[in-house]
Wavefront OBJ file of the C-alpha trace (Angstrom):
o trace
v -40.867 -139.628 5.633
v -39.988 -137.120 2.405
v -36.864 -137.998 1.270
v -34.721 -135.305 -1.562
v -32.672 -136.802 -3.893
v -29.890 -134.938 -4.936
v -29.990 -134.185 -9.025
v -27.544 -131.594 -10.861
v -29.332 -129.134 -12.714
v -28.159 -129.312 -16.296
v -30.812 -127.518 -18.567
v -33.563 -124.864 -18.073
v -36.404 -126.272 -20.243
v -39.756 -124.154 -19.780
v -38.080 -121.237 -18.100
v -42.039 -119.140 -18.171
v -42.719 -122.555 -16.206
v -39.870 -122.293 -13.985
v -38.884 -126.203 -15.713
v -35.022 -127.378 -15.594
v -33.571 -130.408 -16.669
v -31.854 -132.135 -13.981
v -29.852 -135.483 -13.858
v -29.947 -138.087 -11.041
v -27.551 -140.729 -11.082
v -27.790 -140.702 -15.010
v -31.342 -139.966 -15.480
v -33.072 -136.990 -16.452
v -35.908 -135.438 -15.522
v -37.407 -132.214 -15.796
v -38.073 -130.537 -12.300
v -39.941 -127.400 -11.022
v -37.131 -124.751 -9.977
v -39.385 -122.059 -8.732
v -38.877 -123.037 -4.915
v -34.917 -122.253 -5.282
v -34.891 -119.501 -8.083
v -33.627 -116.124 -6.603
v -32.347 -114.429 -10.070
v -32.041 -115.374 -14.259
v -32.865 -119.374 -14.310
v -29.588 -120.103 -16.287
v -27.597 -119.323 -13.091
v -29.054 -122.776 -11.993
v -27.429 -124.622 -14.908
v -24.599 -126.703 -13.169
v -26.056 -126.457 -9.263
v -27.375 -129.471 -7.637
v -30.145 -129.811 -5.206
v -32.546 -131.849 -3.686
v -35.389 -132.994 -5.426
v -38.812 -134.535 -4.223
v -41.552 -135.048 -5.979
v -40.718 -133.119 -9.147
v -39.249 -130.033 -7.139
v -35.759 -128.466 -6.265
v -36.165 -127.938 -2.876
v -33.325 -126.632 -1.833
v -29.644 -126.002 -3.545
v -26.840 -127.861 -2.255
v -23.079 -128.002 -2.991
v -21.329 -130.799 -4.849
v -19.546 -132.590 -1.535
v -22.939 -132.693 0.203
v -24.539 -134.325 -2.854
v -21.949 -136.883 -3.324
v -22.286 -137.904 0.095
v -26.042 -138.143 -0.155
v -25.964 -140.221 -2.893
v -23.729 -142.828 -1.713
v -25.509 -142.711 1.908
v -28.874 -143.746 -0.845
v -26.833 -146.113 -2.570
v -26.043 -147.693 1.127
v -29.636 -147.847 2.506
v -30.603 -149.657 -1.016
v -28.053 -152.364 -0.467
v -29.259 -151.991 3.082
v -32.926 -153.062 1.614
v -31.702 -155.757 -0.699
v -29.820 -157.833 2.020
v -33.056 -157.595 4.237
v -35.324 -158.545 1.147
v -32.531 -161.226 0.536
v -32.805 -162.694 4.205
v -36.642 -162.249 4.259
v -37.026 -164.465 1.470
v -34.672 -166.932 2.974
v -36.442 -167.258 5.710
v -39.718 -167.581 3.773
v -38.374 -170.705 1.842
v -37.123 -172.413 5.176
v -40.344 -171.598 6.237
v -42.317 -173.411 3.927
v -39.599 -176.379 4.422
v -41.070 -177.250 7.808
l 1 2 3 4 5 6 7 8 9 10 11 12 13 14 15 16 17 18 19 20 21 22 23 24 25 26 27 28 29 30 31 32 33 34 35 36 37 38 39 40 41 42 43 44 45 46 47 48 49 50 51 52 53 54 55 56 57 58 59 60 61 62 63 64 65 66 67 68 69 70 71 72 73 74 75 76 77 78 79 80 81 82 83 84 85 86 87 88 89 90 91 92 93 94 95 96
């Protein structure tokens, strides 16, 4: 499964690169904006997108990207009450 996670773009870094700065959820990284460039790179500065594996991927607005992030935020809790349960029943496990 490829999975984007949304990142605002907040810097163009390398532009002969195509680099930006973006920031997801506080931390920055800098990206490849070549597959959503259509004009001057500085237009980017402010958009947010989805990012995989060190690439925008595709521009997105603001509403979209707040619900994203709290539907990632979700599936992590999601994760950490399964890990949570799975090692509960690994210690009653080895009570038997």
């Amino acid at each position: 499964m490829c999975l984007g996670v949304p990142g605002q773009i907040i810097a163009v870094t390398q532009p002969e690169k195509m680099m930006a700065m973006a920031e997801v959820s506080g931390v920055r990284r800098e990206i490849n904006v070549a597959p959503v460039a259509t004009g001057p790179l500085e237009e980017l500065i402010g958009k947010w997108t989805l990012i995989h594996v060190g690439f925008a991927m595709a521009l997105i607005d603001e509403d979209e990207a707040a619900a994203t992030l709290e539907a990632l935020r979700g599936l992590g809790e999601a994760q950490e009450a399964l890990d949570a349960m799975a090692a509960g029943d690994a210690a009653l496990e080895g009570r038997s």
